[in-house]
C-alpha positions as CSV (number, residue, x, y, z in Angstrom):
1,X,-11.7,-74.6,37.6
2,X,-11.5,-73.1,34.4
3,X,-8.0,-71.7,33.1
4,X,-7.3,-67.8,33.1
5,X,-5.5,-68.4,30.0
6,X,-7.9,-71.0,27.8
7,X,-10.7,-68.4,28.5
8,X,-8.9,-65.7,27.7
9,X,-7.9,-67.0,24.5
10,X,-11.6,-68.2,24.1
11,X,-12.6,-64.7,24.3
12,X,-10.0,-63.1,21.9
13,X,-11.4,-65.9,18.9
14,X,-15.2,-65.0,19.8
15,X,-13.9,-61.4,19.5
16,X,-11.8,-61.8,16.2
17,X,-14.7,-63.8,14.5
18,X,-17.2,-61.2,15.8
19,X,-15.1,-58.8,14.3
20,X,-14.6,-60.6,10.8
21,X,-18.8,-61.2,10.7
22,X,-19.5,-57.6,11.6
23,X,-16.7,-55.9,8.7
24,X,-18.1,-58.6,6.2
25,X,-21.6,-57.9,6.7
26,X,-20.7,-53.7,6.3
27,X,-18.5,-54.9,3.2
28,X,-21.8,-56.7,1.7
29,X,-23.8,-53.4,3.0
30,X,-21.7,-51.3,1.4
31,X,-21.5,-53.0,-2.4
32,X,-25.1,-53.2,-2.4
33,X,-25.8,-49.9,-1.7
34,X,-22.7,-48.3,-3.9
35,X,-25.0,-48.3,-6.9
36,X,-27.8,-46.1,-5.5
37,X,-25.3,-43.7,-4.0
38,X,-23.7,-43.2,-7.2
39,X,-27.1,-42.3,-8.9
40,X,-28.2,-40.1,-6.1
41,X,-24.8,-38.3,-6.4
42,X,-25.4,-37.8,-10.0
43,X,-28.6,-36.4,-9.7
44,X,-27.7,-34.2,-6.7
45,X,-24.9,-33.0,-9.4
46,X,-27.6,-32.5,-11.8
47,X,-29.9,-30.8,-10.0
48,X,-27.3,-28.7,-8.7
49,X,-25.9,-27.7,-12.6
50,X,-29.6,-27.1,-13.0
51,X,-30.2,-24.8,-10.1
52,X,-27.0,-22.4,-11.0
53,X,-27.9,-21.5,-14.4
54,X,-32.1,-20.0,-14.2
55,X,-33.8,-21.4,-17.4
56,X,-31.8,-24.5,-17.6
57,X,-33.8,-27.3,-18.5
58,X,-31.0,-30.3,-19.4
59,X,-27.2,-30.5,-19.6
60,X,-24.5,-31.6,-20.9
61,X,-21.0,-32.2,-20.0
62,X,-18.2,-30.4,-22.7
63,X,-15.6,-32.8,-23.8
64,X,-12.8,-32.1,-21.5
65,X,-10.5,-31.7,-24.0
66,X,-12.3,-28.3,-25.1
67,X,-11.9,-26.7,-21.7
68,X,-8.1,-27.5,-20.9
69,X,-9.2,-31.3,-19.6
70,X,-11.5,-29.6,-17.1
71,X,-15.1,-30.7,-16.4
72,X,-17.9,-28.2,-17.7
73,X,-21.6,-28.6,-18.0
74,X,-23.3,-26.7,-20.9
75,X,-26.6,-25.7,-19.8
76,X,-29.5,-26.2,-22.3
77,X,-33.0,-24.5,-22.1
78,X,-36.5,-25.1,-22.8
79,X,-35.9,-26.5,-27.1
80,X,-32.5,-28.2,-25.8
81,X,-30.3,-26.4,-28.1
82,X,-30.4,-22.9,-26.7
83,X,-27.5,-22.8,-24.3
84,X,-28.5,-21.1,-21.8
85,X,-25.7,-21.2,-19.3
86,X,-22.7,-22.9,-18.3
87,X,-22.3,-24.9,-14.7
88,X,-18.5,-25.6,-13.6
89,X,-17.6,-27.6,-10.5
90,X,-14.8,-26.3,-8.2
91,X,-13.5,-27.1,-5.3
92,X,-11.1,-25.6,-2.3
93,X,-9.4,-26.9,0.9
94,X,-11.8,-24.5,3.6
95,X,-11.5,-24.4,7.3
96,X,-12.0,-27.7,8.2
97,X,-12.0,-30.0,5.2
98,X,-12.6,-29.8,1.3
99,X,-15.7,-27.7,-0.1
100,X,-17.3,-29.0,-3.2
101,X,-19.2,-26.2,-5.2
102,X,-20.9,-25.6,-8.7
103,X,-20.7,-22.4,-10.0
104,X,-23.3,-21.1,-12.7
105,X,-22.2,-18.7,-15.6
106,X,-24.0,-16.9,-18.0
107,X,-24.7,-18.0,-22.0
108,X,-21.8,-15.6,-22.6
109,X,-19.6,-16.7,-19.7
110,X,-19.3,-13.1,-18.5
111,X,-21.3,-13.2,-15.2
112,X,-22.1,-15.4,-12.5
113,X,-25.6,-16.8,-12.4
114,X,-25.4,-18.9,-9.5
115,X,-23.4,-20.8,-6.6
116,X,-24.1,-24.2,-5.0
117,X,-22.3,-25.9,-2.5
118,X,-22.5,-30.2,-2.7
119,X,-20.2,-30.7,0.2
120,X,-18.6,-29.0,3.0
121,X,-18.0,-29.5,6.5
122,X,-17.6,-26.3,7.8
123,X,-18.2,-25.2,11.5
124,X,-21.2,-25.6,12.4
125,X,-23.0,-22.2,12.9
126,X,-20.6,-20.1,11.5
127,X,-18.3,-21.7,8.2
128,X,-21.6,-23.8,7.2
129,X,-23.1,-20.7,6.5
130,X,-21.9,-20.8,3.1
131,X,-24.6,-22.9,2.4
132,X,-26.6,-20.4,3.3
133,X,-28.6,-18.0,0.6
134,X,-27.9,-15.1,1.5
135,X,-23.5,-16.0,1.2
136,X,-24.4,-17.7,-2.2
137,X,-26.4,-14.9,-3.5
138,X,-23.3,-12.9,-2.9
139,X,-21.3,-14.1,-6.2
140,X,-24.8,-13.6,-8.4
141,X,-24.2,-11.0,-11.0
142,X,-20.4,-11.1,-10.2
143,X,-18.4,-10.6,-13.3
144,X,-16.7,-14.1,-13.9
145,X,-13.6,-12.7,-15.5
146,X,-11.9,-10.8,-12.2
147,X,-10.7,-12.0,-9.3
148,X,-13.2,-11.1,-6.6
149,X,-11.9,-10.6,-3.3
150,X,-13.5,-11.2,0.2
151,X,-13.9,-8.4,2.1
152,X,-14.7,-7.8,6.0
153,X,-16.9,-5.0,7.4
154,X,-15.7,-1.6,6.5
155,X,-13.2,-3.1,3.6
156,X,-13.9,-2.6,-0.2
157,X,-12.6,-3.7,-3.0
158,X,-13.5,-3.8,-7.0
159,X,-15.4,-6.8,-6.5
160,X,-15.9,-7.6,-3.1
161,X,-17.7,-10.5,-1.5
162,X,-18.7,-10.0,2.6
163,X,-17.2,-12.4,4.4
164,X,-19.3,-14.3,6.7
165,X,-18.8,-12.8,10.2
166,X,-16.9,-15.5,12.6
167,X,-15.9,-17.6,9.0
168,X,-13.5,-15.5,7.5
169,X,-11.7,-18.9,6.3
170,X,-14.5,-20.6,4.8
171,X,-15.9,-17.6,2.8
172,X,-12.3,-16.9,1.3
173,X,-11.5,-20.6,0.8
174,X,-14.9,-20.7,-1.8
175,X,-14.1,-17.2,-3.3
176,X,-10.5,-18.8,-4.4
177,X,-12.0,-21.7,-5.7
178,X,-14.4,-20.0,-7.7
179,X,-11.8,-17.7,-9.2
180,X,-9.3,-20.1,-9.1
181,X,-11.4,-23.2,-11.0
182,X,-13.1,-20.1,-13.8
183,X,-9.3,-18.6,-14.6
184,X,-8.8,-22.6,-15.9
185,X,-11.9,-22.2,-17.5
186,X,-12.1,-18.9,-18.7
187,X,-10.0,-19.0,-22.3
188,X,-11.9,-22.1,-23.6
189,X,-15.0,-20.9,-22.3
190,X,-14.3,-18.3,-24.3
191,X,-14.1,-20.0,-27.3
192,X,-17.2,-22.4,-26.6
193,X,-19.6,-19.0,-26.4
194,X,-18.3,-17.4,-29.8
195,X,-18.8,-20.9,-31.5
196,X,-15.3,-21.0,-31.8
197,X,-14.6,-25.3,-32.1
């Protein structure tokens, strides 16, 4: 007769070692693959610096030291020494977790020339909807040195933004980001479009 006990155990080891082949093999996975992700992160960044600013053809990141240590993408057209825009990433707490965004200016930093979000996870169906064109082609044309304000049906404001109807959260939560990540921004920005050093 076998012994409740000694099988037990037996079946706690088979499970431990299961458990330690199964995490070591993900470990392996996972350094493997942690080269590719890193490129395809890059060049969803890049595409999405690209895709803020219309014309851009390359870009560069500014030295963080010119733009109070934060990270800005200068924007180069079709001879690769016209700047033709600026690209800044921002970012914001939303309704359910963190949104990562770029945000497009103009050559002279005054207007905003595109919005693309990199990462959110949003309610399905209503905060996603930020990814959606018609909420990003909201802030195109904005002026990028207010504050705009989102504003529900029937609202105004100098420069309002609709909210998304059911995602009030979410479509305030990128509007802060955006004004909160250009007011770091704006001063050295500032400076980099006059040719100031």
């Amino acid at each position: 007769m076998n012994n409740p006990a000694s099988s037990f155990v037996k079946q706690v080891w088979l499970v431990l070692l299961l458990a330690i082949l199964l995490s070591g093999s993900l470990a392996l996975v996972d350094a493997s693959l942690q080269p590719r992700i890193e490129q395809n992160q890059r060049t969803r960044l890049q595409n999405a610096v690209l895709e803020v600013v219309p014309g851009g053809q390359s870009s560069e990141e500014v030295e963080s030291g010119k733009v109070n240590g934060q990270t800005v993408y200068r924007v180069l057209g079709d001879d690769q020494q016209t700047v033709v825009g600026w690209a800044i990433p921002a970012g914001t707490m939303g309704f359910a977790d963190k949104i990562r965004m770029i945000v497009g200016l103009s050559a002279d930093a005054n207007s905003i020339t595109g919005l693309s979000i990199l990462d959110s996870r949003e309610t399905p169906g209503l905060g996603d909807n930020i990814k959606n064109d018609a909420f990003r082609q909201k802030y195109v044309g904005q002026p990028a040195n207010v504050t705009l304000e989102v504003v529900k049906p029937g609202q105004t404001a100098d420069h309002p933004i609709d909210a998304i109807t059911g995602a009030t959260i979410s479509s305030k939560a990128v509007t802060q980001g955006i004004n909160q990540q250009l007011a770091e921004v704006r001063e050295a920005l500032a400076g980099l479009t006059t040719g100031s050093p």
